[in-house]
C-alpha positions as a Markdown table, in Angstrom:
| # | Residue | x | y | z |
|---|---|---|---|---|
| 1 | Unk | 0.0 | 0.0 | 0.0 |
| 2 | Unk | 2.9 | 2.7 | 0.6 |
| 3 | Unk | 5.2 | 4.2 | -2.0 |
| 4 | Unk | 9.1 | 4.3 | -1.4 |
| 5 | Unk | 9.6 | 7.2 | 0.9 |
| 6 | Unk | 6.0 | 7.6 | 2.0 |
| 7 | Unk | 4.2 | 7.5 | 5.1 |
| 8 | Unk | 3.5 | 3.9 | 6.5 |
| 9 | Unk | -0.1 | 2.8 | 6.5 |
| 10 | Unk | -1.8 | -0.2 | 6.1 |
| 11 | Unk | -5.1 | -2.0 | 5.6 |
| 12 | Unk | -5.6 | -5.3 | 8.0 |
| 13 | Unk | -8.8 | -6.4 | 6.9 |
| 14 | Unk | -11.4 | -5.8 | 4.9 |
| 15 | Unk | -14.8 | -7.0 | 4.5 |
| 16 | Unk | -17.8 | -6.0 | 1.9 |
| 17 | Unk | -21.0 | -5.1 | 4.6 |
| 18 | Unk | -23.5 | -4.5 | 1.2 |
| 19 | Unk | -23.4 | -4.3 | -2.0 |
| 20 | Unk | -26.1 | -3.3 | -4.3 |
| 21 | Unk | -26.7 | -0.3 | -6.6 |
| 22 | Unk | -23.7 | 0.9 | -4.1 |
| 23 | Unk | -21.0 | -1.0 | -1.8 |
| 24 | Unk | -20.1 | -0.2 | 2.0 |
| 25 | Unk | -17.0 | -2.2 | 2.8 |
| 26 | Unk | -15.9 | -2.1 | 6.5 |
| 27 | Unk | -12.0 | -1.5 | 7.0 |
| 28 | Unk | -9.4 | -1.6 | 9.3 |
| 29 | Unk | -6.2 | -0.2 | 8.8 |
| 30 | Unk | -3.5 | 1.9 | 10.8 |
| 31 | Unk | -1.1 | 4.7 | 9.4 |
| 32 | Unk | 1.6 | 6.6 | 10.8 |
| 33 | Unk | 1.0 | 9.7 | 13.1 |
| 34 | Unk | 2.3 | 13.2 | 12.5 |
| 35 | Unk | 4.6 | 12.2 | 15.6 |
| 36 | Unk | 6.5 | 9.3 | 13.2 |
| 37 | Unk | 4.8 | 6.4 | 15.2 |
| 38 | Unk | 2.5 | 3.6 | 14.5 |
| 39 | Unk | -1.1 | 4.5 | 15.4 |
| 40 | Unk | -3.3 | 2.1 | 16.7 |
| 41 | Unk | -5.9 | 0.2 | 14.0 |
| 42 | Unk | -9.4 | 2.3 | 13.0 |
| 43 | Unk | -12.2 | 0.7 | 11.9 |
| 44 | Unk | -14.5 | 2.6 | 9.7 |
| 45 | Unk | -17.2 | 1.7 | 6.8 |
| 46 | Unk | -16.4 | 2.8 | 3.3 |
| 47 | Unk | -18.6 | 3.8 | 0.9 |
| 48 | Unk | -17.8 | 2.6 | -2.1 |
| 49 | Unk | -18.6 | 3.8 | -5.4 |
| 50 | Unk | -17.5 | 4.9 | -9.0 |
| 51 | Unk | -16.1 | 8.2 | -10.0 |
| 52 | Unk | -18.0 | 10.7 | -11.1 |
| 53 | Unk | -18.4 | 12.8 | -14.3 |
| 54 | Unk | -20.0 | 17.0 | -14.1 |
| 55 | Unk | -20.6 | 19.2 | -17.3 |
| 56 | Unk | -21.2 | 22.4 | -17.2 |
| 57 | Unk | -22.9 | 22.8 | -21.1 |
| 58 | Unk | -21.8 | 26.4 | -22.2 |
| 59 | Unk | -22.9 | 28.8 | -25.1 |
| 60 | Unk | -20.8 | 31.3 | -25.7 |
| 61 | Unk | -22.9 | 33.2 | -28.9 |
| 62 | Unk | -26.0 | 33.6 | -25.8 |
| 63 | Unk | -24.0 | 33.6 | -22.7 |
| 64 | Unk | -26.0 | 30.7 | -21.2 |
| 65 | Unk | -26.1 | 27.4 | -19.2 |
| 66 | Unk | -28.0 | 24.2 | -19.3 |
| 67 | Unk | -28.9 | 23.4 | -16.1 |
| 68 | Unk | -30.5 | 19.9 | -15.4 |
| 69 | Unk | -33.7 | 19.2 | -12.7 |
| 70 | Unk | -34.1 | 16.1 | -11.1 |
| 71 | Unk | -35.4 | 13.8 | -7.8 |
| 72 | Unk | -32.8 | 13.2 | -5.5 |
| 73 | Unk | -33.5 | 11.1 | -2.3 |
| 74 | Unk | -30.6 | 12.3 | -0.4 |
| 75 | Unk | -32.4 | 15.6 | -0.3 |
| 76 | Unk | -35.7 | 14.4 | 0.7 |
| 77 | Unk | -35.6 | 16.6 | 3.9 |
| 78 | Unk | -34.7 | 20.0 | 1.8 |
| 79 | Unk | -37.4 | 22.6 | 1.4 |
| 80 | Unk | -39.1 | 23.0 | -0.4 |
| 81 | Unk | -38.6 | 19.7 | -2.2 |
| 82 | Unk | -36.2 | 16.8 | -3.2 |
| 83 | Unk | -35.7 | 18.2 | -6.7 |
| 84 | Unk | -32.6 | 19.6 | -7.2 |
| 85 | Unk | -31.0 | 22.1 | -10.3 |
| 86 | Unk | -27.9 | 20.8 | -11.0 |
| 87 | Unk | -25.0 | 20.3 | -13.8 |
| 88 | Unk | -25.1 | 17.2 | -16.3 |
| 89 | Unk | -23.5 | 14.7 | -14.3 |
| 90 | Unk | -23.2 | 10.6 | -14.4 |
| 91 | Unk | -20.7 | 8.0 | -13.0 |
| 92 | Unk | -17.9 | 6.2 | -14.6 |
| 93 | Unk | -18.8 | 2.9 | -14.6 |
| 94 | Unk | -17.4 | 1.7 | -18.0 |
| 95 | Unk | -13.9 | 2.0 | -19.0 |
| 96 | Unk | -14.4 | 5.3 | -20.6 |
| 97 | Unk | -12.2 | 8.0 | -20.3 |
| 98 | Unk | -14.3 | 10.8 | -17.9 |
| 99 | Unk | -14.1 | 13.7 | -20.7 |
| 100 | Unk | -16.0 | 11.0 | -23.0 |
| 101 | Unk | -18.5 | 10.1 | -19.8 |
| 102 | Unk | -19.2 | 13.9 | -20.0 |
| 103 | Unk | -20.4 | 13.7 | -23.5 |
| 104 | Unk | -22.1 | 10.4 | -23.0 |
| 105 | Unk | -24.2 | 12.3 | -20.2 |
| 106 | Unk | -24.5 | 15.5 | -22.1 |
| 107 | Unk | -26.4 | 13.2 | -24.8 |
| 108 | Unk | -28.4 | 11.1 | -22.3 |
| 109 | Unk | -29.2 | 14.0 | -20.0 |
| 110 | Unk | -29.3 | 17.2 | -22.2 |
| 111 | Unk | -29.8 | 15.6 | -26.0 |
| 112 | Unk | -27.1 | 18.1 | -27.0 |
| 113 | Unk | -23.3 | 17.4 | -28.5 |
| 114 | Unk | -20.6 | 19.7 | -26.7 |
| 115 | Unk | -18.2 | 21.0 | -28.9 |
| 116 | Unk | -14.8 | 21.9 | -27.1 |
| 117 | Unk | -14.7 | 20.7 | -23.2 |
| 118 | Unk | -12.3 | 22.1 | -20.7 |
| 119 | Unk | -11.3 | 20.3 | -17.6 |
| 120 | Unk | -12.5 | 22.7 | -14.8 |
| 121 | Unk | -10.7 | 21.1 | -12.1 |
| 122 | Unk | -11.3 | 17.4 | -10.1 |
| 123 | Unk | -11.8 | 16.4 | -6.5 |
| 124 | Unk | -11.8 | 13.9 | -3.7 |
| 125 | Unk | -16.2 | 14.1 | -3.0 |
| 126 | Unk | -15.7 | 12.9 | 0.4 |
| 127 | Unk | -12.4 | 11.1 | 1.3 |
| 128 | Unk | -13.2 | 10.6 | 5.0 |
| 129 | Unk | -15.9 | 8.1 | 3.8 |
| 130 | Unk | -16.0 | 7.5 | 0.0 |
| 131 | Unk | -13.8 | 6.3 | -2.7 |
| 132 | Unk | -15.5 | 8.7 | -4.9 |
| 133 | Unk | -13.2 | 11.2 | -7.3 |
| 134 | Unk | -15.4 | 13.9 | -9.3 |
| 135 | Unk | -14.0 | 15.4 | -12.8 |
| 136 | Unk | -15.5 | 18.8 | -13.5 |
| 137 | Unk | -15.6 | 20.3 | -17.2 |
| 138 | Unk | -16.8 | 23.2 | -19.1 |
| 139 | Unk | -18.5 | 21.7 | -22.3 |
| 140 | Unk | -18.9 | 24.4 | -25.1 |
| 141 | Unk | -21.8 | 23.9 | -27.5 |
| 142 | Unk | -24.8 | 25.2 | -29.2 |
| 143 | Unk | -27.9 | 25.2 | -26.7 |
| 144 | Unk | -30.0 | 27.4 | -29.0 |
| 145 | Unk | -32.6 | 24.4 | -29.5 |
| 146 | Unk | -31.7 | 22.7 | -25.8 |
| 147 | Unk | -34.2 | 22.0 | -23.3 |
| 148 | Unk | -37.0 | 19.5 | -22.6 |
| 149 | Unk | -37.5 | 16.1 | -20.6 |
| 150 | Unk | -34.7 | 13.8 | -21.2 |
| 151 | Unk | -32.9 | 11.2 | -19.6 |
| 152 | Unk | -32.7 | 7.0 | -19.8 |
| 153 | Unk | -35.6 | 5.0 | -19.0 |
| 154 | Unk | -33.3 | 2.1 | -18.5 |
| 155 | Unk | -32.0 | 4.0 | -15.2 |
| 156 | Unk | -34.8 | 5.6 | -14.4 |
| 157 | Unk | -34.2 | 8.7 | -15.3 |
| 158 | Unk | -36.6 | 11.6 | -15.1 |
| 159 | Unk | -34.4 | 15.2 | -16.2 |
| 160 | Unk | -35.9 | 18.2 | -16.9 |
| 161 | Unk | -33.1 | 20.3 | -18.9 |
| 162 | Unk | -33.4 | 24.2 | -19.3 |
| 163 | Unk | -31.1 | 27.0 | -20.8 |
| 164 | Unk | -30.5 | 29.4 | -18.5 |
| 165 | Unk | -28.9 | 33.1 | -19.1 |
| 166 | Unk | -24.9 | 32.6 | -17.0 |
| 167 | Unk | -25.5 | 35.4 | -14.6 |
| 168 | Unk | -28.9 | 33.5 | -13.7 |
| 169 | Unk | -27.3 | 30.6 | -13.6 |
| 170 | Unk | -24.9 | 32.2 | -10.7 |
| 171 | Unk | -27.6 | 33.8 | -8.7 |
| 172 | Unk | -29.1 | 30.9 | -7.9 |
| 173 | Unk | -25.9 | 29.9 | -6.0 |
| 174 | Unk | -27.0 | 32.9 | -3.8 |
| 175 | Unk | -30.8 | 31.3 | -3.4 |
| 176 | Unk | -29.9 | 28.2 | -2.8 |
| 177 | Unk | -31.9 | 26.6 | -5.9 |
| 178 | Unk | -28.3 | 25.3 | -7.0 |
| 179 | Unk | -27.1 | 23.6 | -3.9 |
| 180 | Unk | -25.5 | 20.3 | -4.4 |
| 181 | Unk | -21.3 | 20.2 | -4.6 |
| 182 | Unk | -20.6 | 19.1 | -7.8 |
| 183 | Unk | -23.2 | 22.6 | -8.9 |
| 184 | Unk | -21.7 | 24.6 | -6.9 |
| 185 | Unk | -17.6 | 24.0 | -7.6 |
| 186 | Unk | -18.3 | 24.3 | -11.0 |
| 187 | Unk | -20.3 | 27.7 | -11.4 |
| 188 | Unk | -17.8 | 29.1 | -8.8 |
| 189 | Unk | -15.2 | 28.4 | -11.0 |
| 190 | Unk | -17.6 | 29.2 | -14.2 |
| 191 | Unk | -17.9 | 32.5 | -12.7 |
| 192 | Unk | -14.5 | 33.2 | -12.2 |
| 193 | Unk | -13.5 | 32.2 | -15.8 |
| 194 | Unk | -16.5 | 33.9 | -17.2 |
| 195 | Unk | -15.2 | 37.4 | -15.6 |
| 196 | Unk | -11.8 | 36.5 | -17.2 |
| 197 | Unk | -12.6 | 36.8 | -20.7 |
């Protein structure tokens, strides 16, 4: 598990609690302290799932964003409703590389082709609990016919897409009707870039 030079840590067992549409593995492992000595093992459970892909979709010629509505359970307690505006978004669970994931998804979730993408930046979602790493792009493209219901039936999806004018599209980082991680990294940074140029 280490790399010559590294910090010493180690995994001393590992065991699969669920897995279904996700996986929760319970570990055990020790690592080295700040101090240069052993700690003593910690057990925690692992959530365990693919990598994610988010798209911002971009048109430059109108200065707007597609923005994407769905159900989301996690936010079943948020008022006023579970159903959250977010960016185009969809796991790696193929062997796709994740700017082709974001076209994929743009297809699936959007119907629209992006035209030049732009790694916005990536991140660890959660590393205290999840395996998860989420690649963020800027997708240029044409979103002068976009909108509408979309999504696969296949994975039960149920996406309302809409084009939205950019500085919108930021202001609803300020009411809280973009509120999810993923959203809000990348119209932070969309902001910043936008200002840029």
């Amino acid at each position: 598990m280490n790399k010559p030079g590294s910090r010493q840590w180690n995994i001393e067992h590992r065991e699969t609690l669920y897995d279904g549409f996700y996986r929760m593995d319970r570990v055990r492992f020790t690592h080295e302290l700040h101090g240069g000595r052993a700690g003593r093992p910690v057990e925690r459970e692992l959530f365990v799932r693919d990598d994610v892909v988010g798209v911002l979709p971009y048109d430059r010629a109108s200065d707007s964003v597609l923005l994407v509505e769905q159900f989301r359970i996690g936010a079943m307690e948020q008022s006023p409703d579970p159903w959250l505006w977010e960016i185009v978004a969809g796991m790696i669970d193929t062997d796709e590389e994740p700017e082709e994931v974001a076209r994929r998804e743009a297809r699936e979730e959007a119907g629209i082709e992006l035209n030049r993408i732009e790694l916005m930046t990536q991140y660890l979602a959660s590393p205290g609990a999840t395996t998860e790493e989420v690649f963020v792009y800027l997708g240029e493209c044409d979103l002068s016919a976009a909108g509408g219901h979309h999504g696969l039936a296949e994975e039960d999806e149920d996406i309302h897409a809409r084009v939205v004018p950019a500085d919108v599209a930021i202001g609803m980082l300020e009411t809280r009707q973009v509120r999810n991680a993923l959203s809000i990294i990348a119209l932070q940074w969309f902001e910043k870039w936008r200002s840029k140029r």
